[in-house]
VEXBA-725925 format. One record per residue: residue in three letters; residue number from 1; x, y, z of N, C-alpha, C in turn. Coordinates in steps of 0.05 Angstrom, whole numbers, plus 5000, padded with zeros to 4 digits. Example, Ala and Ser with C-alpha at 12.3 -4.5 7.8 and 13.67 -1.06 7.14 Angstrom:
2
<ALA,1,<5264,4886,5156>,<5246,4910,5156>,<5264,4934,5156>>
<SER,2,<5257,4955,5142>,<5273,4979,5143>,<5258,5001,5157>>
//
This chain:
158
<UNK,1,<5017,4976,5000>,<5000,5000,5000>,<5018,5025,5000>>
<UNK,2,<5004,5048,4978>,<5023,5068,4985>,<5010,5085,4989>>
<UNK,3,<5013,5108,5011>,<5000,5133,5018>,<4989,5150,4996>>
<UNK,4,<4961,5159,5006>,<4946,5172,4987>,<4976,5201,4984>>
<UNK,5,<4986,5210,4994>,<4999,5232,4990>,<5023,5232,4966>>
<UNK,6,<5036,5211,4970>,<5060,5208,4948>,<5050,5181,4928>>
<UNK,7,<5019,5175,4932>,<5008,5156,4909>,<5019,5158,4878>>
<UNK,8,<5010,5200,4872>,<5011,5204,4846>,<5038,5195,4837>>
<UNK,9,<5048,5217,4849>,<5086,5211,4846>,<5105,5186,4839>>
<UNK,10,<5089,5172,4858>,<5098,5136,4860>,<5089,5124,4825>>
<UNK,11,<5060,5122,4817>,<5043,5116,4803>,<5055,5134,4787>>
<UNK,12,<5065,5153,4778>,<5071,5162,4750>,<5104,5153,4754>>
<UNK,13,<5116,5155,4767>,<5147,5140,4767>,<5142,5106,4758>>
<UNK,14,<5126,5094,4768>,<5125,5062,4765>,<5115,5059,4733>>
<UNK,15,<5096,5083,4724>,<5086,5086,4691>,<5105,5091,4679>>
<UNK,16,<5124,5109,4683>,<5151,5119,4657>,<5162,5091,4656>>
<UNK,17,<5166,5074,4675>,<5174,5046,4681>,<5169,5018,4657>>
<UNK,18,<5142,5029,4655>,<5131,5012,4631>,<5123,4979,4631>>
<UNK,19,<5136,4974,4659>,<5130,4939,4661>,<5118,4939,4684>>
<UNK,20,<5099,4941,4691>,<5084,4941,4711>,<5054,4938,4704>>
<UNK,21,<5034,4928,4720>,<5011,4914,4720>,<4996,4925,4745>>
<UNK,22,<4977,4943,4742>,<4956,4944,4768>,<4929,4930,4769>>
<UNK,23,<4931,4928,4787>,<4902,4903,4792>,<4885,4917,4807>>
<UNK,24,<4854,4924,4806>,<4834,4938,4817>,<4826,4931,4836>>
<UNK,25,<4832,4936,4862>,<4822,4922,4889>,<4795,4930,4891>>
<UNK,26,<4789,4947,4885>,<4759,4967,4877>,<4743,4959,4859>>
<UNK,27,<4739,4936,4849>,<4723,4922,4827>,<4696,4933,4842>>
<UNK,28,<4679,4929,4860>,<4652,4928,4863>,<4645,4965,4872>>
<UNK,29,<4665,4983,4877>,<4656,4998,4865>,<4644,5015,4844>>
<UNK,30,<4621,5041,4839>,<4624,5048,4813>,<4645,5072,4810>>
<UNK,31,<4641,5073,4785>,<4659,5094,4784>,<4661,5127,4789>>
<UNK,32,<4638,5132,4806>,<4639,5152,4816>,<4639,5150,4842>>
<UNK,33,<4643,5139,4857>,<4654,5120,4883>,<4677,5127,4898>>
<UNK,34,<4698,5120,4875>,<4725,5124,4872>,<4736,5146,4886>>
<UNK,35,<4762,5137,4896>,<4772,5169,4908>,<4784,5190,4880>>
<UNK,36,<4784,5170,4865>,<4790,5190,4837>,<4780,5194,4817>>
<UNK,37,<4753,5192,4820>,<4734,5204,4813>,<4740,5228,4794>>
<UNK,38,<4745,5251,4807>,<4752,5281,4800>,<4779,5279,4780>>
<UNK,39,<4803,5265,4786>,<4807,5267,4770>,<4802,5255,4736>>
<UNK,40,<4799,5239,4749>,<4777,5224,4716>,<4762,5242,4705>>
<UNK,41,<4747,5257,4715>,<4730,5277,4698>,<4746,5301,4690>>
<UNK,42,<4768,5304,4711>,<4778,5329,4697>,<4799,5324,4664>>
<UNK,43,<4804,5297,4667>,<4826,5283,4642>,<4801,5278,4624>>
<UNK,44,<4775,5272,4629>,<4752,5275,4612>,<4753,5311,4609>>
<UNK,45,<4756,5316,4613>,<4747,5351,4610>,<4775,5363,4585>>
<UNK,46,<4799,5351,4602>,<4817,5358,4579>,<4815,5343,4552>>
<UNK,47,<4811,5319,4550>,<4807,5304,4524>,<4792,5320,4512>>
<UNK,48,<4769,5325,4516>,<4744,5344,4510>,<4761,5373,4489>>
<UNK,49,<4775,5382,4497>,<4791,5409,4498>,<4802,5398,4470>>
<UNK,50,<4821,5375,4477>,<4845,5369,4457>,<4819,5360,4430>>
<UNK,51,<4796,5344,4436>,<4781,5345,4415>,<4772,5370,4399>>
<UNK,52,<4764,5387,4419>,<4759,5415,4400>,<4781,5423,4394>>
<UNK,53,<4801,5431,4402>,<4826,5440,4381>,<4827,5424,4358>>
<UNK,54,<4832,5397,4364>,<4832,5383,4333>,<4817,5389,4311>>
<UNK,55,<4794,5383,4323>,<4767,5399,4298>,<4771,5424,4286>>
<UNK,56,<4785,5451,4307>,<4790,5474,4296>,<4805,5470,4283>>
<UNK,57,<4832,5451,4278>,<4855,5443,4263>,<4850,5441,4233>>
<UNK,58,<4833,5419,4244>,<4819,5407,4217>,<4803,5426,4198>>
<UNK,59,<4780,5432,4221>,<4762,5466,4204>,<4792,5475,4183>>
<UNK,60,<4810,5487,4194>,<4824,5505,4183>,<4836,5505,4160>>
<UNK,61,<4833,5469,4152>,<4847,5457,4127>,<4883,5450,4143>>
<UNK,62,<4883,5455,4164>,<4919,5441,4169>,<4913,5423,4174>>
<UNK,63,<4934,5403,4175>,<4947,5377,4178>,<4955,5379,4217>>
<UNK,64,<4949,5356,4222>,<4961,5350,4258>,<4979,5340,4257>>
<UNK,65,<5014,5347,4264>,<5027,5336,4267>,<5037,5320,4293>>
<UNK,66,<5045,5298,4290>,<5064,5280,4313>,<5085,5306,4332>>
<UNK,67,<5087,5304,4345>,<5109,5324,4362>,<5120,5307,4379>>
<UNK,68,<5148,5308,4375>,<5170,5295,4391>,<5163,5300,4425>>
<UNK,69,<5161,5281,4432>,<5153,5277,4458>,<5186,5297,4472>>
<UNK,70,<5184,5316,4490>,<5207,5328,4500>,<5211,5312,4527>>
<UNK,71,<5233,5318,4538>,<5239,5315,4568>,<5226,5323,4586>>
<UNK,72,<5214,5347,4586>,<5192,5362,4598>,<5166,5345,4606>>
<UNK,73,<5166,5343,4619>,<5131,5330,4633>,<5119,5346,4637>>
<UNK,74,<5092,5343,4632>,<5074,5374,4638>,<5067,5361,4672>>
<UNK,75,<5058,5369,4692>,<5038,5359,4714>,<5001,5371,4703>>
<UNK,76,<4993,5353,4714>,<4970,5353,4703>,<4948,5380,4706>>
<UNK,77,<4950,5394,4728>,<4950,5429,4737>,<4954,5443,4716>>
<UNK,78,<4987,5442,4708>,<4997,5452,4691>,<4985,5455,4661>>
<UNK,79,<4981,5428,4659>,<4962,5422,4625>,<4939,5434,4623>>
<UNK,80,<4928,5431,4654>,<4899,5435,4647>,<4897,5464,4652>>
<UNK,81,<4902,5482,4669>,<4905,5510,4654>,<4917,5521,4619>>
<UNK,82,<4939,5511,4620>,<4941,5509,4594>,<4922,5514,4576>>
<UNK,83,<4910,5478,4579>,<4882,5474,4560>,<4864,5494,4567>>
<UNK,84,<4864,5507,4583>,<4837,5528,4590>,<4842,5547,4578>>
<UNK,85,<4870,5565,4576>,<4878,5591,4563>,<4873,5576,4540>>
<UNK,86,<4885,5562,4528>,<4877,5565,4498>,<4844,5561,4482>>
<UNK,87,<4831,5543,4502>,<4808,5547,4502>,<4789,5571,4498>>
<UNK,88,<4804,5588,4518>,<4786,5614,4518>,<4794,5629,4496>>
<UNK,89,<4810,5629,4486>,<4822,5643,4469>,<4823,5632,4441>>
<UNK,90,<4816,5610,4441>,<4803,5593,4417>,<4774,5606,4409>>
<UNK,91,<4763,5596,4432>,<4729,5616,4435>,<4730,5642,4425>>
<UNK,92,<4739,5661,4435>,<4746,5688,4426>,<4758,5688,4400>>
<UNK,93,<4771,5672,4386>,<4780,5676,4357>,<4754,5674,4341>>
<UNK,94,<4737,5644,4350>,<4721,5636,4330>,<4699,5656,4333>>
<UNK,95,<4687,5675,4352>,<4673,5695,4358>,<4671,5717,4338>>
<UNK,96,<4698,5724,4346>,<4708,5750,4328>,<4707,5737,4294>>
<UNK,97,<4715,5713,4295>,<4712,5709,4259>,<4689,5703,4256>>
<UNK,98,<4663,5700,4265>,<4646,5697,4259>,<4628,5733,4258>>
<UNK,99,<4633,5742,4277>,<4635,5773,4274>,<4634,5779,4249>>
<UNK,100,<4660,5781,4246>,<4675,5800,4219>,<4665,5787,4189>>
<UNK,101,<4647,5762,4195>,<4636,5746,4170>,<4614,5757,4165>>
<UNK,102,<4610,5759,4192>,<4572,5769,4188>,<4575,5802,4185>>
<UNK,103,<4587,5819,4182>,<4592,5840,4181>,<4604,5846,4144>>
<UNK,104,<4620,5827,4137>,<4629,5831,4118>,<4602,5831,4090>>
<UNK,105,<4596,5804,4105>,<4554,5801,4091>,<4542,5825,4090>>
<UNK,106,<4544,5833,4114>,<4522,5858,4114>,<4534,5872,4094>>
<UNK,107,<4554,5885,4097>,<4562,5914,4078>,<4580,5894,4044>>
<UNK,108,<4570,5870,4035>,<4565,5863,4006>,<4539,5871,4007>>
<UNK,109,<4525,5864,4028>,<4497,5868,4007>,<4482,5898,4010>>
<UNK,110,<4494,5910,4027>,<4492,5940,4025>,<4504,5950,3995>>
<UNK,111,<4528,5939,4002>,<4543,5955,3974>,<4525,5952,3950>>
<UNK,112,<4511,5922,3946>,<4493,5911,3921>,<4464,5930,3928>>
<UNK,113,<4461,5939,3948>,<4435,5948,3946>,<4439,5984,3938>>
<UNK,114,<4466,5989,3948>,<4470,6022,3934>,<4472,6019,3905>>
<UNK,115,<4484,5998,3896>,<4485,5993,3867>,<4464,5991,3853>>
<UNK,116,<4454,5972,3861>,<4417,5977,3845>,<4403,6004,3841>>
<UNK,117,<4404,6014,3878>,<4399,6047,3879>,<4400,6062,3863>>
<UNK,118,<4423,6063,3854>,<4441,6078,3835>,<4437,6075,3804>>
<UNK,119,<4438,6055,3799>,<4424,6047,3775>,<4388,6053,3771>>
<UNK,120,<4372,6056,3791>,<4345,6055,3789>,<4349,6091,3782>>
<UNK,121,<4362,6101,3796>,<4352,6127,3802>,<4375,6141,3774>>
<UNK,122,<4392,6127,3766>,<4410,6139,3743>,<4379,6131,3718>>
<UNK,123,<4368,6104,3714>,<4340,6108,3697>,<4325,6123,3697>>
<UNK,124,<4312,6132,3730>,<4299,6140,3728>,<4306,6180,3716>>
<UNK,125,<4331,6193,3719>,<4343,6206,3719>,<4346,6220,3677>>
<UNK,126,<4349,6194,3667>,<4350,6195,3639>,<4321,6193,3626>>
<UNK,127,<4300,6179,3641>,<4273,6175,3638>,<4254,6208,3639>>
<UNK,128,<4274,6216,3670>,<4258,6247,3665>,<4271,6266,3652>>
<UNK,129,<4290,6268,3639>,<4304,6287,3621>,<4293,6279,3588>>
<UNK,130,<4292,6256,3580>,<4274,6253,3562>,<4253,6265,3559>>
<UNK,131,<4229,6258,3583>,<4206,6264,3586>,<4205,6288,3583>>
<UNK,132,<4225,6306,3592>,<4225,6338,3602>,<4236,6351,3564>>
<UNK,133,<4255,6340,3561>,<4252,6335,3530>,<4232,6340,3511>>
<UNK,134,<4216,6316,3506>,<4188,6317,3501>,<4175,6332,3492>>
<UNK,135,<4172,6340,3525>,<4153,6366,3529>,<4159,6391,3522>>
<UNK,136,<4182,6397,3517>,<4191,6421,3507>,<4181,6427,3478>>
<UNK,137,<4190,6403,3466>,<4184,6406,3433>,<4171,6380,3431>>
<UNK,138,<4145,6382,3435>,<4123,6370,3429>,<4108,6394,3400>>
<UNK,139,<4092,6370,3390>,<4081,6387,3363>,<4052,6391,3370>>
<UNK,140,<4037,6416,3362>,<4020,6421,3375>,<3995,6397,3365>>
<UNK,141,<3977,6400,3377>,<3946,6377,3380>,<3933,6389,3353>>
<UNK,142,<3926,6405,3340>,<3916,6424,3330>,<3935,6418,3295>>
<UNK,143,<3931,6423,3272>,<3943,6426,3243>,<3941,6451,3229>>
<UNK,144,<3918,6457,3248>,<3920,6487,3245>,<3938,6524,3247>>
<UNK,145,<3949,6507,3263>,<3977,6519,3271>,<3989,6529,3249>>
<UNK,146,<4011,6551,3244>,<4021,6553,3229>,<4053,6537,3242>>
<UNK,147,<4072,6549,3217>,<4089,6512,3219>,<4110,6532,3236>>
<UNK,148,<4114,6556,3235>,<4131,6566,3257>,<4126,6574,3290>>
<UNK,149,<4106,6569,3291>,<4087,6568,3317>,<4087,6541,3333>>
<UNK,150,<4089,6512,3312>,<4102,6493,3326>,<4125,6484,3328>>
<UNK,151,<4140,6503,3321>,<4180,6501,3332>,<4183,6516,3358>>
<UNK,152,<4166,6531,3372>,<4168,6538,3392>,<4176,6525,3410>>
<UNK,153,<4186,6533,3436>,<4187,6511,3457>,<4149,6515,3468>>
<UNK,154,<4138,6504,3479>,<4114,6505,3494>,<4109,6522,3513>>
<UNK,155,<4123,6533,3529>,<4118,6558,3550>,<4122,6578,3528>>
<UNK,156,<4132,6587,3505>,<4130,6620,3494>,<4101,6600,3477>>
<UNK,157,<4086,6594,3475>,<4054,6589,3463>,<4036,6596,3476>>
<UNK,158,<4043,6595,3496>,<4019,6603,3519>,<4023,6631,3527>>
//
């Protein structure tokens, strides 16, 4: 038996070890029972994390590479803040790019709707200068007229 205090320590020294075998004296427990319980859920909580990064990986079109395992051991504290800053800060990327998407939408279809604008009101623009046209030298209703009386513009007739 080894003390709950230097368990971890022992149990991750005897794992770098590699030939070793534990046997569950705790079979008829469940697994929320357990005195380690918590951490199980929290190594469930980080997997969780390392899954969404991967997906953002993947979203992005990159490739996951293998990384040389270093000398460095993380402790598990250590990782799991880690995993939390980048988490949050994962969140906040995909926020803001979803932002700046939906924003970029808005002002294409603004831009397409000044365009149309612009075009309706440039027709309608050539539509009344015609019209106004027209009306200037229109030929009178009447044949009676003499023929220099309908070269007039329409305001000196009246």
């Amino acid at each position: 038996m080894i003390p709950a205090e230097s368990a971890h320590d022992t149990v991750g020294a005897l794992g770098d070890v590699g030939l070793l075998q534990f046997k569950d004296l705790n079979a008829d427990k469940s697994a929320f029972q357990r005195t380690y319980a918590n951490q199980v859920k929290r190594c469930d909580e980080m997997a969780r994390k390392i899954r969404f990064f991967h997906d953002q990986v993947e979203k992005a079109g990159m490739t996951v590479g293998i990384r040389a395992i270093t000398d460095k051991g993380y402790e598990m504290d250590e990782l799991e803040g880690k995993l939390e800053e980048l988490e949050t800060e994962m969140l906040e990327v995909n926020g803001n790019s979803e932002r700046l998407a939906r924003s970029y939408n808005e002002l294409v279809e603004l831009q397409l709707v000044l365009e149309k604008a612009g075009s309706f009101f440039d027709q309608a623009r050539i539509d009344a200068q015609s019209e106004s046209f027209e009306r200037t030298y229109s030929v009178p209703e009447t044949m009676d007229a003499p023929l220099l009386e309908s070269a007039l513009p329409v305001s000196d007739q009246l």
